[in-house]
KELO-788182 format. One record per residue: residue in three letters; chain; x, y, z of N, C-alpha, C in turn. Coordinates in Angstrom, 3 decimals. Example, Ala and Ser with C-alpha at 12.3 -4.5 7.8 and 13.67 -1.06 7.14 Angstrom:
BEGIN
residu:chaine:n.c1:n.c2:n.c3:ca.c1:ca.c2:ca.c3:c.c1:c.c2:c.c3
ala:A:13.190:-5.690:7.800:12.300:-4.500:7.800:13.200:-3.300:7.800
ser:A:12.850:-2.250:7.080:13.670:-1.060:7.140:12.900:0.030:7.870
This chain:
BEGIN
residu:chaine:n.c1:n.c2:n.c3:ca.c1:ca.c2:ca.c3:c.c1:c.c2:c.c3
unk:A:32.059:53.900:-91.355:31.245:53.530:-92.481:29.786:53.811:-92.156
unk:A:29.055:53.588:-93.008:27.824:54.288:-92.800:26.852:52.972:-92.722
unk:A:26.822:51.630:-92.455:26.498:50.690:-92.065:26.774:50.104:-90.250
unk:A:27.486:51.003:-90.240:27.822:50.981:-88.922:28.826:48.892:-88.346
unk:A:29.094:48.795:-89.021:30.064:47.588:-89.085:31.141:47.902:-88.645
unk:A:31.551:46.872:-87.446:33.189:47.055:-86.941:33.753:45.528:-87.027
unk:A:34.939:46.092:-86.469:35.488:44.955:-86.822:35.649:43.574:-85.514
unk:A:35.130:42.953:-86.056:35.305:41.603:-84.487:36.055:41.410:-83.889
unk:A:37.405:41.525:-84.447:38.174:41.004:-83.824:39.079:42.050:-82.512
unk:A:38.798:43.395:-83.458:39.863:44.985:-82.419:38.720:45.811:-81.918
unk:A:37.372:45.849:-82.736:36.299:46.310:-82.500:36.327:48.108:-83.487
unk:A:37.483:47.950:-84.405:37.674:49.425:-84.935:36.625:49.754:-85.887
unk:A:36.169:50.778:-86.058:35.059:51.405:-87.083:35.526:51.650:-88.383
unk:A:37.292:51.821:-88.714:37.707:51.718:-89.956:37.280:50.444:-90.676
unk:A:36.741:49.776:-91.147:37.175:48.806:-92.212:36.199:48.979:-93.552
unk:A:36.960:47.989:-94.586:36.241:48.417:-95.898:35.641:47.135:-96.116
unk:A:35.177:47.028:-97.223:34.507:46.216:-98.148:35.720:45.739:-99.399
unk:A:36.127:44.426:-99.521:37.190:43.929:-100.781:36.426:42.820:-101.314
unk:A:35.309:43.092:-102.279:35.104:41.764:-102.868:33.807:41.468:-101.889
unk:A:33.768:40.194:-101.678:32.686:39.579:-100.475:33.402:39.826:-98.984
unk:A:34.837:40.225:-99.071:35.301:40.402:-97.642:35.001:41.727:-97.046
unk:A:35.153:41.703:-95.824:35.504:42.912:-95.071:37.312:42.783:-94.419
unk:A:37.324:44.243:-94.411:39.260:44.260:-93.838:39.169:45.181:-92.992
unk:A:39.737:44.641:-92.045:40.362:46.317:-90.915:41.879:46.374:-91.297
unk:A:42.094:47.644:-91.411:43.417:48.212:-91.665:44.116:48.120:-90.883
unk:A:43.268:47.970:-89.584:44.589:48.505:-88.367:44.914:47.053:-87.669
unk:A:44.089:45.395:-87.567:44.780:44.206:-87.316:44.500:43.267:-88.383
unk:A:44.365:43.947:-89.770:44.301:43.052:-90.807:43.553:41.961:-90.848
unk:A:42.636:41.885:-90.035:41.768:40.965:-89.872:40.641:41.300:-90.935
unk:A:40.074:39.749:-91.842:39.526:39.495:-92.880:38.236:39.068:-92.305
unk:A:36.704:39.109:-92.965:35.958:37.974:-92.611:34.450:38.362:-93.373
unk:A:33.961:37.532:-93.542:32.573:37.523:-94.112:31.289:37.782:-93.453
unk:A:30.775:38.557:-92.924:29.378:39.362:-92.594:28.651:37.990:-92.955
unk:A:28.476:37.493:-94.087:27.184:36.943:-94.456:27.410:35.225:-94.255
unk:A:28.822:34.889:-94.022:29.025:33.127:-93.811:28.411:32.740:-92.663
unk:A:27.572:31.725:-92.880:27.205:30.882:-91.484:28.501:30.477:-90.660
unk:A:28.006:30.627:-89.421:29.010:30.030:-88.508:30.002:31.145:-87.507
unk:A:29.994:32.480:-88.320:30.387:33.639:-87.777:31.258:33.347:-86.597
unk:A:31.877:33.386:-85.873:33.240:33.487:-84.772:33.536:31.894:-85.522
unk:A:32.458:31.271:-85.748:33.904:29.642:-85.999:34.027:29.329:-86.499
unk:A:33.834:30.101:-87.986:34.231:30.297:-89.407:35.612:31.433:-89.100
unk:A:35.775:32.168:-87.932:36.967:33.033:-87.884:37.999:32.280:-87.476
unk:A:37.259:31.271:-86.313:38.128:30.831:-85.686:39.001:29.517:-86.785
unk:A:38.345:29.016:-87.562:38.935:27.951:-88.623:39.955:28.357:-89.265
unk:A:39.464:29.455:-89.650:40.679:30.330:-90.938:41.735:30.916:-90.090
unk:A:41.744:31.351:-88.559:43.024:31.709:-88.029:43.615:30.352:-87.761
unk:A:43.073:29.314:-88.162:44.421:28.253:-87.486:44.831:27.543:-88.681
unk:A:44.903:28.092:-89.402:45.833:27.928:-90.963:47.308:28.308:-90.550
unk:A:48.197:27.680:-90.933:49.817:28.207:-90.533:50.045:29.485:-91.532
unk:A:50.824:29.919:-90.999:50.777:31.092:-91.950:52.783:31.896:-91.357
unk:A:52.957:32.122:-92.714:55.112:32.399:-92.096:54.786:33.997:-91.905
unk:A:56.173:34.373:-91.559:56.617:35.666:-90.807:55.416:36.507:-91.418
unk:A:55.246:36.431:-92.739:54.520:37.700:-93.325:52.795:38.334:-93.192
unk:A:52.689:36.501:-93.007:51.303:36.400:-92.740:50.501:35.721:-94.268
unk:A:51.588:35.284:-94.666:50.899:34.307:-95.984:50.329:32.628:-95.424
unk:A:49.378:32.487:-95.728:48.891:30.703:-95.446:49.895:30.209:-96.463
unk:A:50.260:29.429:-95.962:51.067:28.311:-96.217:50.496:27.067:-96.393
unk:A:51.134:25.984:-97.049:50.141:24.936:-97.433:51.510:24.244:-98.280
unk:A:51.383:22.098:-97.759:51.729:21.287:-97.877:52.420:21.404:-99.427
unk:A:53.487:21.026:-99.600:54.155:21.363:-101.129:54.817:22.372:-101.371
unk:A:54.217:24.094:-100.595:55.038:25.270:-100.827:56.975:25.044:-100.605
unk:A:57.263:26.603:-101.381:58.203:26.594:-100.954:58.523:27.660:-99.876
unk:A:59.666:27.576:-99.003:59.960:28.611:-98.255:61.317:29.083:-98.135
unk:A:61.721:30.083:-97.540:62.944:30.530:-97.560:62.817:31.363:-95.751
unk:A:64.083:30.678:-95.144:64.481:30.936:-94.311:65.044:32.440:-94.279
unk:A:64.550:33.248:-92.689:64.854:34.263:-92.874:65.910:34.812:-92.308
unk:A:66.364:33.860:-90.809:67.133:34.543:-90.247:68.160:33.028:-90.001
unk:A:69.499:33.374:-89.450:69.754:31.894:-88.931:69.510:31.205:-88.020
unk:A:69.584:29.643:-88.098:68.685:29.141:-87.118:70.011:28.047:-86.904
unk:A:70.059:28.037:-85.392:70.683:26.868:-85.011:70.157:25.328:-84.625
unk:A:71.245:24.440:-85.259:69.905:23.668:-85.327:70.495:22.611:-83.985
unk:A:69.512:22.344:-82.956:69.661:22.014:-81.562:70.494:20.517:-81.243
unk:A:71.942:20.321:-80.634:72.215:19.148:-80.311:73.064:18.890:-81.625
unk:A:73.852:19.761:-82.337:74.710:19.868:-82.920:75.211:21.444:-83.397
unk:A:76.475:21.305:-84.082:77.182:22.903:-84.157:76.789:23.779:-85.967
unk:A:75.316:22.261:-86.638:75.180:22.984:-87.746:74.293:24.162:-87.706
unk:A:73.893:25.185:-88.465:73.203:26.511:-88.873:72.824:26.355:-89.966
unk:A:71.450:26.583:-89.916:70.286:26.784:-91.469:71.008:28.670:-91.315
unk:A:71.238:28.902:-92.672:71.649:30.605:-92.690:70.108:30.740:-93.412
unk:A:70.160:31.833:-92.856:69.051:32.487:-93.491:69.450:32.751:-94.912
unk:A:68.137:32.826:-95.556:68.331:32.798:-97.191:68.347:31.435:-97.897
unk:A:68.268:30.187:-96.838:68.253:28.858:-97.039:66.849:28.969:-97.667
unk:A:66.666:28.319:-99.007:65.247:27.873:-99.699:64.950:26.692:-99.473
unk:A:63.791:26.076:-98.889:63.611:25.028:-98.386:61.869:24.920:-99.319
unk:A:62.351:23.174:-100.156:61.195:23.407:-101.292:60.472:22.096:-100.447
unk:A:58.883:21.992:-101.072:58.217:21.080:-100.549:58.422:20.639:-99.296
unk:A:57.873:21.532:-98.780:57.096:21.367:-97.227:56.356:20.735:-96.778
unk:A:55.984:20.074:-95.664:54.639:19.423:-95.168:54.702:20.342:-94.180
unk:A:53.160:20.288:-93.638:52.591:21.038:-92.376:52.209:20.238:-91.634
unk:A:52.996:19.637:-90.202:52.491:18.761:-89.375:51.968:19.828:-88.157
unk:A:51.572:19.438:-86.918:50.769:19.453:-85.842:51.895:19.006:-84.820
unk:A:53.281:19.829:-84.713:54.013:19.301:-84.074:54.320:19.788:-82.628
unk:A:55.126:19.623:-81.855:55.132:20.088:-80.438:55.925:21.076:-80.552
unk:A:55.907:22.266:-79.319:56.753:23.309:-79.297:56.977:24.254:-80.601
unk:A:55.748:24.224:-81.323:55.378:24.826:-82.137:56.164:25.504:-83.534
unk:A:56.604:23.737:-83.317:57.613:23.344:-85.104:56.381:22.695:-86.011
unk:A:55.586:23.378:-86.642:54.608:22.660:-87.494:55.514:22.982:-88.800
unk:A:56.107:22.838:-89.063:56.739:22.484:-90.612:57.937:21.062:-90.704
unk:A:57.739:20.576:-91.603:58.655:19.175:-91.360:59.104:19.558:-92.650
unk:A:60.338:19.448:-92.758:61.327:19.399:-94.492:62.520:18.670:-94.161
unk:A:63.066:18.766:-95.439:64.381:18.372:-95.480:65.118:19.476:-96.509
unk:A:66.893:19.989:-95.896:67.086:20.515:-96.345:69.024:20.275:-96.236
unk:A:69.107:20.364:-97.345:70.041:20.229:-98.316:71.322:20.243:-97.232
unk:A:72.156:19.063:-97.031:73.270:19.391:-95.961:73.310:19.128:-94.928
unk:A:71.788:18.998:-94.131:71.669:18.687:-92.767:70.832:17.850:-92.752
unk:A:70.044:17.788:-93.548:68.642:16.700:-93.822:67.250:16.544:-92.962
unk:A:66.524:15.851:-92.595:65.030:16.252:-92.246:64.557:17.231:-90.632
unk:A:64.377:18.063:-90.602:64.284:18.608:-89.440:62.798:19.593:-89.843
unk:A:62.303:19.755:-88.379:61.329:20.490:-88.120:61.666:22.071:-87.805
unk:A:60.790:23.105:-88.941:60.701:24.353:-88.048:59.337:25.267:-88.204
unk:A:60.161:26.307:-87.081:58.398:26.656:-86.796:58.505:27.869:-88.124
unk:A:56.866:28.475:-88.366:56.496:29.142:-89.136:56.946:30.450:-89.335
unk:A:57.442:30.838:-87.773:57.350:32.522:-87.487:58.660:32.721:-88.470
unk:A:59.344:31.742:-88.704:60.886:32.158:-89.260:61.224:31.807:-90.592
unk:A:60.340:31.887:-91.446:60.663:31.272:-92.945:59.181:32.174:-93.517
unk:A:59.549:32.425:-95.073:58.399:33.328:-95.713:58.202:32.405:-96.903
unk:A:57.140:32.718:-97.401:56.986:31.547:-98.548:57.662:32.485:-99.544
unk:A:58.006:31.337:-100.370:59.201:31.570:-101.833:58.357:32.052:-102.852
């Protein structure tokens, strides 16, 4: 670009202008040039949960399981394709920040990397 702007986070010279954002193409990384606070205004917005795809997620969504998941200390299985509605986002250990309940097996924790929002 002819502003000479890279990107913070990979350091690449591709990125554009979307709106008030900037984007690099190549680690999809988003961010604002002009917000106060610069790295800890980046650092806030990466610790949003966010599922397989890379959508933020947020308390109430729905999600849908992608692959099957066994669920630990018994012989049941969430199959993937399981829709799991109204979510909370806890702060949990071993990096199960989602708490639901779902239909059959009832309240259990899972992590983000494995469910996409609905």
């Amino acid at each position: 670009m002819d502003d000479g702007l890279k990107c913070p986070k990979c350091n690449s010279e591709h990125v554009y202008q979307d709106g008030m954002l900037w984007i690099c193409p190549e680690c999809a990384h988003e961010w604002n040039p002009q917000a106060e606070g610069g790295a800890g205004a980046d650092a806030a917005a990466d610790q949003g949960v966010r599922d397989a795809n890379g959508n933020t997620l947020s308390d109430g969504d729905a999600v849908t399981v992608i692959k099957d998941l066994k669920v630990k200390g018994s012989s049941l299985v969430v199959k993937g394709g399981t829709k799991v509605k109204n979510i909370r986002l806890v702060d949990g250990a071993d990096g199960h920040n989602i708490a639901c309940k779902i239909d059959g097996i009832g309240a259990m924790n899972l992590k983000s990397e494995f469910v996409k929002k609905a």
